[in-house]
N, C-alpha and C positions, 0 to 999 in steps of 0.2 A: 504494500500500500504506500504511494506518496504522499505522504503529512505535509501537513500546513506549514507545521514547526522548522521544515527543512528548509524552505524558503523564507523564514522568519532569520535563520540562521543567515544565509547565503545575503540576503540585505545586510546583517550588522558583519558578517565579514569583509562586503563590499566598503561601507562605513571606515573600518578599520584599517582598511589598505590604504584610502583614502586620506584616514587620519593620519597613516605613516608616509606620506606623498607631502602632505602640508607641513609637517613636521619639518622634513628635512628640504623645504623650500625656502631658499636665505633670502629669496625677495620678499616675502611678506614677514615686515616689521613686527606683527601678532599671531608670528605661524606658533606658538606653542600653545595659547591661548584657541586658537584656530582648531587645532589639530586634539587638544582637550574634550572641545565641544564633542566635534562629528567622534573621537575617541568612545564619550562617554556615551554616545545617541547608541554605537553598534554593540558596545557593551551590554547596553539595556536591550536590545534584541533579541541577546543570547541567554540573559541570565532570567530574563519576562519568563522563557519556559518554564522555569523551575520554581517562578511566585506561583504564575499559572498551576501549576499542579501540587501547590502547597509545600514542595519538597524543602523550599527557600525563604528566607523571610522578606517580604515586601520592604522594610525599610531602608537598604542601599538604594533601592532603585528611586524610591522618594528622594533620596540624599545627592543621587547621582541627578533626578531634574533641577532642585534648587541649584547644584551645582552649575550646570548648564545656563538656568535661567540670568544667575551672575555672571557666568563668563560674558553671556551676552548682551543681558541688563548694563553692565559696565563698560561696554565697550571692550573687550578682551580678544574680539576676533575680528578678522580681519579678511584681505585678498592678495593671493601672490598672482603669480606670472606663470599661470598652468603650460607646459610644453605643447602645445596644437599647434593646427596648420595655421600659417599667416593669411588676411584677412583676401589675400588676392587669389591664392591656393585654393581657401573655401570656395569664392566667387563663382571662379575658373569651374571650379567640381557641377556648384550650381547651376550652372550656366549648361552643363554636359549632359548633367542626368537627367535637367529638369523636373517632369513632377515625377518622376520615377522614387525622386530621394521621399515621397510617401510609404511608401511602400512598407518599409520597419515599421511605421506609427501604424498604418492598417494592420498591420499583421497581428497585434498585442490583440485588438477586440474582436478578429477574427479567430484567432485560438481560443481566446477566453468563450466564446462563443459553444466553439465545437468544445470544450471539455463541460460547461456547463450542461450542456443539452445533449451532447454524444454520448462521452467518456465517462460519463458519471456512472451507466447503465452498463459498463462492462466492469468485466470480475474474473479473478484468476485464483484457481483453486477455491472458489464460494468468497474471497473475500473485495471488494472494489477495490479498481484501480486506484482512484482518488478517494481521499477521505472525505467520509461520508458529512453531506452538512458543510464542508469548505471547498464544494467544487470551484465555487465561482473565483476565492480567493487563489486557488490553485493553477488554474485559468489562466489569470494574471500572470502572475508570476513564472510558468512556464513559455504566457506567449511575449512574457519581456524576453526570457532567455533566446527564444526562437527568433521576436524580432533581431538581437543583439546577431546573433547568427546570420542572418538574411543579411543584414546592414553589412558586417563585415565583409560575406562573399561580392555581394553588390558594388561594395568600393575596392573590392580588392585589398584590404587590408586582414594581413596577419599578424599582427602583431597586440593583444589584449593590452598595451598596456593604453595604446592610445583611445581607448574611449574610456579606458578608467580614468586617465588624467583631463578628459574634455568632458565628463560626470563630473571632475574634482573643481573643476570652472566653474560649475554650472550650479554646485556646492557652495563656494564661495561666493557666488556673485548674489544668489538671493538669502543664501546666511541662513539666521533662528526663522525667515518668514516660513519655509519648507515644511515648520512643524506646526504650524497655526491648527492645520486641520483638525489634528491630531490633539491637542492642547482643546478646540473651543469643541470638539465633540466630547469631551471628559468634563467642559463644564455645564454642558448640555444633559450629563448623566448627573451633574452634581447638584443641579437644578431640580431635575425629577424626584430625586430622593429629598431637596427639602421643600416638595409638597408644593413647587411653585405651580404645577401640571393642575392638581387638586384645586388652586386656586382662581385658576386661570377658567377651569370648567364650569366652576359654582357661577363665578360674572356670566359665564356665555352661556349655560341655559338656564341664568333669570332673565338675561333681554332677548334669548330667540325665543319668538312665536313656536305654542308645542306641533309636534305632528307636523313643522315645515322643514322640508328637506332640503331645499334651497337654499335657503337664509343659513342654514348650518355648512353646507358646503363654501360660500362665501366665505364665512368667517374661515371656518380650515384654511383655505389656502391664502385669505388674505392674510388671518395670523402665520404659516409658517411664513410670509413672505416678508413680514416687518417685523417678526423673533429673528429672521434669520439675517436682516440688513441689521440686526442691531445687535445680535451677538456674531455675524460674519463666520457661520458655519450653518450648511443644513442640517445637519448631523445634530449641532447643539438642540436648533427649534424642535425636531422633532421628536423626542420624547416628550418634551413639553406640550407642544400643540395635540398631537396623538392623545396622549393623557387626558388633554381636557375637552376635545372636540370631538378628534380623529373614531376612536378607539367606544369610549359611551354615548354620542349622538351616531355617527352616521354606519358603525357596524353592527353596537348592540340593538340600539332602536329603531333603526332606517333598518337593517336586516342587509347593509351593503355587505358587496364582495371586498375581503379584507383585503386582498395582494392587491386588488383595484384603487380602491381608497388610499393605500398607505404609500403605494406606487406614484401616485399621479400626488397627493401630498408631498413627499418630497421633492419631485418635478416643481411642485410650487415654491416651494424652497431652495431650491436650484437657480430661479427667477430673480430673489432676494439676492444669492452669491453675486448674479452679477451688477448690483449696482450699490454694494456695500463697500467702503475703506475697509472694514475689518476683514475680509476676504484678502488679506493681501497679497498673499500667493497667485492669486489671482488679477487680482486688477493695478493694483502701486506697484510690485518686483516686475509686470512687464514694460509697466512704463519705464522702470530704470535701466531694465534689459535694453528697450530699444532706443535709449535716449531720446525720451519724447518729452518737450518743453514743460507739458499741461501732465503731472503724474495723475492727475482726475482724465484724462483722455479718454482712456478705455470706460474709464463708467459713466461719461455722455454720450460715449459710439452705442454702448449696449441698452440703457435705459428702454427708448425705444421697442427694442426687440424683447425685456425683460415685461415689459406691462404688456404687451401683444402674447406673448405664451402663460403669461399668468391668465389672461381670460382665456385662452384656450385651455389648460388644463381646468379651470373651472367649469367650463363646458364639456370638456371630455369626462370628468367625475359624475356630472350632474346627468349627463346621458348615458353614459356607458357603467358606473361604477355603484351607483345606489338606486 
């Protein structure tokens, strides 16, 4: 069976190589402070198994994020001078392959694809291929390695070290932003458990109208979309909105289809990512990727496009989902 954990692992190793790449980079002024950080992130990848299964005790890992949080809170890390192609080399490459150089990024959701819905259904000696309940993360991570493969043969490049050190760029360039996700979906859990979900439900059904399905579908997606521009994760709103709307109005009561509701709910909150600052990962690290004047750029290109699929998924719920 291929575990989850395996590729949990192979990420904090990759972390670790990484760390030891910035480490021993004399151009960045804060490479030890640098090399700490991404150090401590792969460490936590490896040793999460063993909180995960109890065998370990949770509070290094606690110790190893405040850790982190300082290095980065203070200013402790920094950017070197990764080894890549220079910027006319890349061009040139661009310029050759044209959209062919998609081809890696397709490949990730079309693996994940075929192991969610394929491979999930095959078994060797009674027991599955993929562990059961993480196909989808397995997906991932198998169709990263696959794309990583494809890319390589496609440019002809043998040598792994060069996309580890143009990862280590890519590392550096957006920093602590990379872990936002990961950080505001844990306050999203930290919220549920203190009963914000519970309070959030008691308001929205003493003002929705009983027996209207509508008006509760509204509020769902229009809560996850303003929980989620204001804690700048979907992940965070929705246990919270779920909690209060999602989960006792429109599945208990309405008698909706649950994978439909909760589906198309965080599609609403997906809406919110793109026109939040707290999304940073998402909207401010690529304006500094592309050096774009206005770091607000991307969330007045998207806005638009983010109120236009919010009423579509409220329409898509409203018709298809309860």
């Amino acid at each position: 069976m291929i575990k989850a954990e395996w590729f949990f692992w192979l990420v904090g190793g990759i972390f670790l190589v990484m760390a030891a790449q910035m480490l021993a980079d004399r151009t960045n002024p804060k490479r030890h402070g640098t090399a700490a950080f991404w150090g401590l992130l792969g460490l936590g990848f490896v040793y999460s198994t063993w909180v995960a299964d109890k065998s370990a005790p949770a509070e290094p890992l606690g110790a190893a994020v405040l850790a982190m949080i300082g290095l980065a809170g203070f200013g402790f890390t920094g950017r070197g001078a990764a080894r890549t192609a220079a910027p006319e080399q890349r061009a040139a490459s661009a310029e050759r392959f044209g959209s062919r150089l998609f081809v890696p990024a397709l490949t990730i959701p079309l693996v994940a694809l075929v192991c969610a819905v394929g491979v999930k259904r095959l078994s060797v000696g009674g027991e599955p291929v993929l562990q059961k309940g993480n196909e989808t993360i397995l997906g991932l991570g198998i169709g990263a390695v696959v794309a990583l493969a494809v890319g390589m043969v496609m440019l002809r490049e043998k040598r792994i070290s060069v996309p580890l050190h143009a990862g280590r760029s890519t590392l550096e360039s957006m920093g602590w932003v990379m872990l936002l996700p990961q950080l505001l979906a844990t306050l999203g859990a930290i919220f549920s458990v203190a009963g914000v979900g519970e309070q959030v439900r008691r308001i929205a059904t003493s003002v929705l109208p009983g027996h209207s399905v509508f008006p509760a579908v509204v509020v769902y997606c229009v809560g996850m979309f303003l929980f989620t521009a204001v804690m700048g994760n979907g992940f965070a709103a929705f246990p919270v909105m779920t909690a209060a709307v999602g989960w006792p109005v429109l599945i208990e009561q309405a008698h909706g289809n649950a994978a439909g509701v909760l589906a198309v709910g965080m599609l609403a909150g997906f809406c919110g990512t793109l026109v939040t600052p707290m999304a940073a990962n998402y909207n401010l690290a690529p304006a500094a990727l592309l050096e774009l004047r206005d770091q607000y750029g991307p969330i007045k290109a998207q806005l638009p496009t983010a109120l236009a699929l919010l009423v579509c998924n409220i329409a898509i719920m409203s018709l298809f989902a309860v």
